[in-house]
Structures are given as C-alpha cells and as structure tokens.
N, C-alpha and C positions, 0 to 999 in steps of 0.2 A: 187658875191652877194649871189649867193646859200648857199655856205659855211656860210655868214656872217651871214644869217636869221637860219640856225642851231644853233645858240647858246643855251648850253646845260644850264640847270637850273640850277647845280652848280657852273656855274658862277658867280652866284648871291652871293656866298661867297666873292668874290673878295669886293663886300658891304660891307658887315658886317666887314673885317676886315679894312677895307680904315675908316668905320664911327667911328667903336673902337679904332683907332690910330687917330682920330681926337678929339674923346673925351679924351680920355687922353692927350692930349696936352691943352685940354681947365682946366682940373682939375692942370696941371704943370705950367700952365699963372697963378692959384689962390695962385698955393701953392708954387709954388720957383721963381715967377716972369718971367716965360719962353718966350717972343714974343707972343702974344696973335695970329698973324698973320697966325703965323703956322696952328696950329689948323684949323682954320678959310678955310686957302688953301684947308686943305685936305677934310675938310667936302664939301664944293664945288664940290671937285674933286670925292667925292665919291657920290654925286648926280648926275652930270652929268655923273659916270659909269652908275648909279641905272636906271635914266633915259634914256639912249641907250638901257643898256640889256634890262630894261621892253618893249620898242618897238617893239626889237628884237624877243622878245621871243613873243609876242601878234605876229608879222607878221610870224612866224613859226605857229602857229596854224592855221593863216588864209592861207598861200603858201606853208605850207608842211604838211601836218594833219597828213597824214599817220606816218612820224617819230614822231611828239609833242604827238600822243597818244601811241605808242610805249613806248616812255619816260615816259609817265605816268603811263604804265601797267607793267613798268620793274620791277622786285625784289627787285633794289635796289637803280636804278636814280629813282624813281618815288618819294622816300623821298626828295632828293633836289630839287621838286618843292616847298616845305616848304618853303625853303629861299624864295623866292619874298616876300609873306606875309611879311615877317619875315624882310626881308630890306627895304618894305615901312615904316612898322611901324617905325622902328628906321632912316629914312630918316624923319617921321614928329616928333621923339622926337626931334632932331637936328635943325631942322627948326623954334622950340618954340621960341627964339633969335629975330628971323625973321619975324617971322607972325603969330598970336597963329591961325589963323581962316584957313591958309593954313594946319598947323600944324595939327589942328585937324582934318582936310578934308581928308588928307595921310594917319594920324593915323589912323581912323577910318575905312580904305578902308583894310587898312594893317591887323587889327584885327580881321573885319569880315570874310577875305578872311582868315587867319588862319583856324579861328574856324570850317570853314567850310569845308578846306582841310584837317586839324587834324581829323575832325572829319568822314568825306566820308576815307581817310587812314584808319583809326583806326579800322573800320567798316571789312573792308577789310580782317587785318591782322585778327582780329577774328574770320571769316570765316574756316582760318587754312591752310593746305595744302601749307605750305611755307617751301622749303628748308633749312637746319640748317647752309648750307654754305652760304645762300644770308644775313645772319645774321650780319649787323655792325653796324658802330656806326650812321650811316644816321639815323637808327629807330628813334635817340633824337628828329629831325628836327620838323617834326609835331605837336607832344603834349609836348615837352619839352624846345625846344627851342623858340615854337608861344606861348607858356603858359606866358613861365619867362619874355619874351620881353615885352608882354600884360603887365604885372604885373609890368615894368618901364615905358611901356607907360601910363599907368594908373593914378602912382604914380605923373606921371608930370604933367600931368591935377586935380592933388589932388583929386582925387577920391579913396580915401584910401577902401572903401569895397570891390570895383569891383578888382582893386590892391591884396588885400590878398587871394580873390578868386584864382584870374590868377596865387597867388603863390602857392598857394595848388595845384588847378592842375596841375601844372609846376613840386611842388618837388613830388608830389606822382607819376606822370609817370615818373618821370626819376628813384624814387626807383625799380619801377617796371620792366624798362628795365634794369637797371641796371646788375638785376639778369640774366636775360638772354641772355644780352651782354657776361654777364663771363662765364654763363655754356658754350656758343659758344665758345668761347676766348679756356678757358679751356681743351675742349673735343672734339673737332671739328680739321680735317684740320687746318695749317696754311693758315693765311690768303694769297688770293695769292700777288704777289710783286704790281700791279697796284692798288691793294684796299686797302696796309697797309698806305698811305698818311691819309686815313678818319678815321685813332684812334686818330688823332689830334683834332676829334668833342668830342674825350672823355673828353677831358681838359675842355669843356663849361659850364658842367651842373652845378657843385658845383661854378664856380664863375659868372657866370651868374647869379644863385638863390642865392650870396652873394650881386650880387648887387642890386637885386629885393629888398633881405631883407633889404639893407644901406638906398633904396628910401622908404620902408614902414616905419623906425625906425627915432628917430633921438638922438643925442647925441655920446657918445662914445661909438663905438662899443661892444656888449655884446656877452657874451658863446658863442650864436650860431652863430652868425656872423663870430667869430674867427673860427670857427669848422667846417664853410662852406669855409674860405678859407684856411685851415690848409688841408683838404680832397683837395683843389684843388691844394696846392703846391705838396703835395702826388701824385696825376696824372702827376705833372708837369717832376719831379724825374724818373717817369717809366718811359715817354715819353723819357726823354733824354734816359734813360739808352738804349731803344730801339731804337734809331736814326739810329746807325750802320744798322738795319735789314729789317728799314724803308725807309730807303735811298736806297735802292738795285733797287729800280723804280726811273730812271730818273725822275730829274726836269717836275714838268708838272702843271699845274692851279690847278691840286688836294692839292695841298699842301696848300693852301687857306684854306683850315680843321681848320689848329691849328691856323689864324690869330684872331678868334671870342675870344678863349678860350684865349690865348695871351694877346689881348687888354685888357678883362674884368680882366685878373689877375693882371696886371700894375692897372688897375683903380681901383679894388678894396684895393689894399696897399696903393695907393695913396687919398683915399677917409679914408683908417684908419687915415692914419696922419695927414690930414684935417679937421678929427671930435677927434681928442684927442686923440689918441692913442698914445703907449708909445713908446720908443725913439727907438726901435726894428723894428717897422713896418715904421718909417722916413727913416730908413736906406733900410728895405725891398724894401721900395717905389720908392726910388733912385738907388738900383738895377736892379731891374726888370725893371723898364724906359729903363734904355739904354740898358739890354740885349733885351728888345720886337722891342723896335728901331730897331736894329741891324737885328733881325731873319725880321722883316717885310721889312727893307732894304733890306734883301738880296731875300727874295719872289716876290719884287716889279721889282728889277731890273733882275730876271730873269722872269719873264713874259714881262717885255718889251723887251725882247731877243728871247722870242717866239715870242714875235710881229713883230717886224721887220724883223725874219728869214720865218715868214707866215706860222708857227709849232704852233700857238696861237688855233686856232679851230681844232678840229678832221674835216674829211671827214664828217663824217656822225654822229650824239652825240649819236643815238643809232640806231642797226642792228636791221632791223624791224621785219627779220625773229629771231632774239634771244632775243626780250621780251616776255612774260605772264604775265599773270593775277594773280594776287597774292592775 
C-alpha cells in the first residue's frame, strides 16, 4: 500500500495519452466509420486511470508529505505535477458527450489548478539559480501544455476569447522555451539514458497548439495550421531518428512522454481530412492512425508487464535527500 500511495505525478501522462487515443478513435468513428465503441472504451478507461491516480496522488500528500513535497521542489519532477491539471481538464473535454454540467465542473477545476501551478512554477524558475543540466523537456508541462489544453477546453465550451487568450499564452511560452530547451540540448552534457524517454514531451507543443488552433478556426485548414503541423512531423523525424539512443533506458512508464504528442499528431491529420483537406493529408491520416496505434500498443502492453511483474512503481518517486529548490 506504501508504494501504491507513492504514485509519482508523471503518471499522470499515462491520461493524456489513454484520452488522445480515445479521441482519435472518436474523430476515425466520423471519418472512416471506425466502431464508435472503441473510443468510447478507452475514454472510460482513461478516466477511471485519471480518477485512481488523482486519489492516489491527493493521499501521498496527506500520508507521505515529506516525499509529495520533495517531488514538488525537484528540478525536474516538480514539472510533472502539471499533468494532473492538465488530465483533469481533458478528462472534462471528453466527458461534454456525457454531462455538459459534469464537464464543466472538471474542466474548470482542471484550468484553475493549471493557472495556478503554471504560475507559482514559473515564478520559481525566474528566480534563477537552476542547473543547465535539470534542463528538459518537462519545462513545456506548466505554461505550455496547461495553456494549449486551456485553449481546447475553452474552444469546447465556445468561448472563443478566453480560447485565443489560452493560445497566445500557450504558443508564446513554448517559443520561449523552446530556445532554451536547444541551447541545453545543444551545449550541455548529453542527456542522461533515464531522462532521454522525456524528449518525447518535445513532439507536443507544435501539435497540440495545431489543435487549439483547428478548435478556434473553422473550415479547411489554413497556412498556419499546416505550419504547426509540418513543424510537428519535423519533431516527429528527429525523434525517430533518435530512438536508437533513446531506447538505451529500459522500458519504464517514462516513455508515456511521446503518447500526448502521438495522439494529438494522428488527430490533428485526421481533423485535416475532416475539415477539407486535400487527398495528402487523407492519406497522412491513415498512416499515422495505425503507426500511433501500434507505438501506444506497444507502451500499453508493456506497462501492463510492469504491472504484473510489480516493477510498475519505483520504491520511492523521489529521494528526499536529492531534491531542491529551484
């Protein structure tokens, strides 16, 4: 039971990429006639995760505090406390279908709690005095990926001004880390073999803020839209080319990274050829479908292999004596 209330906040990605392969299944039921059912399963299935880990993780603050603040003050888990926010919100887009009043009550808890984590983080990191090696791609989680989220939760309540807002903030801090993710990248140490799983967060920003942009716009997708997900198959190319040197770290829940960035790039092709796009991006759509399938097949059935091997949690999610304050 110890171990189980440690549940580390990156967890919380196992959400995001369970709701992004459910939503893509619900956009494949519109456009090739796909079993609607499917979808449907997995969204379930990814609530009833959302809803455990949030438990989980609410009784680690109250029965272990010492590690949950640790966690919080770390370098570099303290950003994946972001994701909760960040899976509630998209736990109440998902649930519109269902209950718009539930919908908005999740939604709404999810946003605020961003804002205010984005914004106590952010606070933080200005301060300074932060290592150029605790430098990765987790910094998006906060103000980049609570922003862009915001800015589809928004969209789907039709509230188109608060929406363009959430996307401004959204694309201007991820230009902003962007830069500083490469000078790291760059000039810095390789990354070591247990953190290069989290360059798979890098794949999120440009198609995530492609699909913020699809939910503020309508019609056939325009310039920028194409240009946010052209910049994301770009990521998509490097990542593979780097597999080889990424893979060097055993199978482990980190690898949840690239499922966010994954889903939203299948959904964003498949929303081109939806709204009029041309016979390039039909074909795109139906590729990437079954390659994301396949990669999130294979993340899903090995974590239920940590599962039942009971290699699924760490001992401890963080050494209390090896956080700071950042």
């Amino acid at each position: 039971m110890r171990a189980i209330i440690g549940v580390p906040a990156s967890f919380f990605g196992i959400v995001l990429g369970l709701v992004g392969l459910g939503g893509c299944w619900r956009v494949a039921a519109r456009l090739w006639g796909l079993p609607a059912v499917i979808g449907e399963t997995i969204i379930w299935v990814a609530i009833a995760v959302w809803a455990t880990l949030s438990l989980l993780f609410m009784a680690k603050w109250i029965f272990r505090w010492s590690e949950a603040l640790a966690e919080f003050e770390h370098p570099i888990q303290c950003c994946f406390i972001g994701l909760m926010p960040v899976s509630t919100m998209l736990v109440g887009i998902v649930l519109i279908p269902y209950s718009l009043s539930a919908a908005g009550i999740i939604g709404s808890i999810g946003a605020l709690g961003q804002i205010a984590f984005a914004v106590y983080r952010t606070g933080v990191l200005w301060t300074g005095g932060r290592e150029q090696t605790s430098t990765t791609a987790v910094l998006y989680l906060p103000t980049v990926a609570g922003n862009l989220v915001s800015a589809n939760l928004a969209s789907a309540f039709h509230l188109a001004d608060i929406a363009a807002m959430f996307f401004g903030a959204g694309m201007l801090a991820w230009f902003a880390l962007e830069s500083v993710l490469m000078h790291r990248l760059y000039t810095q140490a390789p990354l070591a073999p247990a953190l290069r799983p989290t360059l798979g967060i890098q794949l999120a920003p440009p198609v995530v803020a492609c699909s913020a942009y699809l939910a503020l716009t309508s019609g056939e997708p325009d310039l920028f839209a194409k240009g946010l997900l052209g910049y994301g198959l770009l990521q998509a190319l490097i990542l593979i080319r780097l597999l080889p040197w990424i893979v060097q770290q055993s199978f482990s829940p980190g690898y949840w990274a690239f499922t966010f960035g994954l889903t939203a790039l299948s959904y964003d092709t498949m929303r081109f050829a939806e709204r009029g796009g041309s016979l390039l991006f039909l074909r795109l759509a139906e590729g990437v479908f079954v390659v994301v399938n396949l990669l999130l097949g294979v993340i899903i059935v090995g974590t239920l292999m940590l599962l039942v091997r009971g290699r699924l949690l760490p001992p401890s999610s963080v050494p209390v004596a090896a956080a700071k304050a950042v």
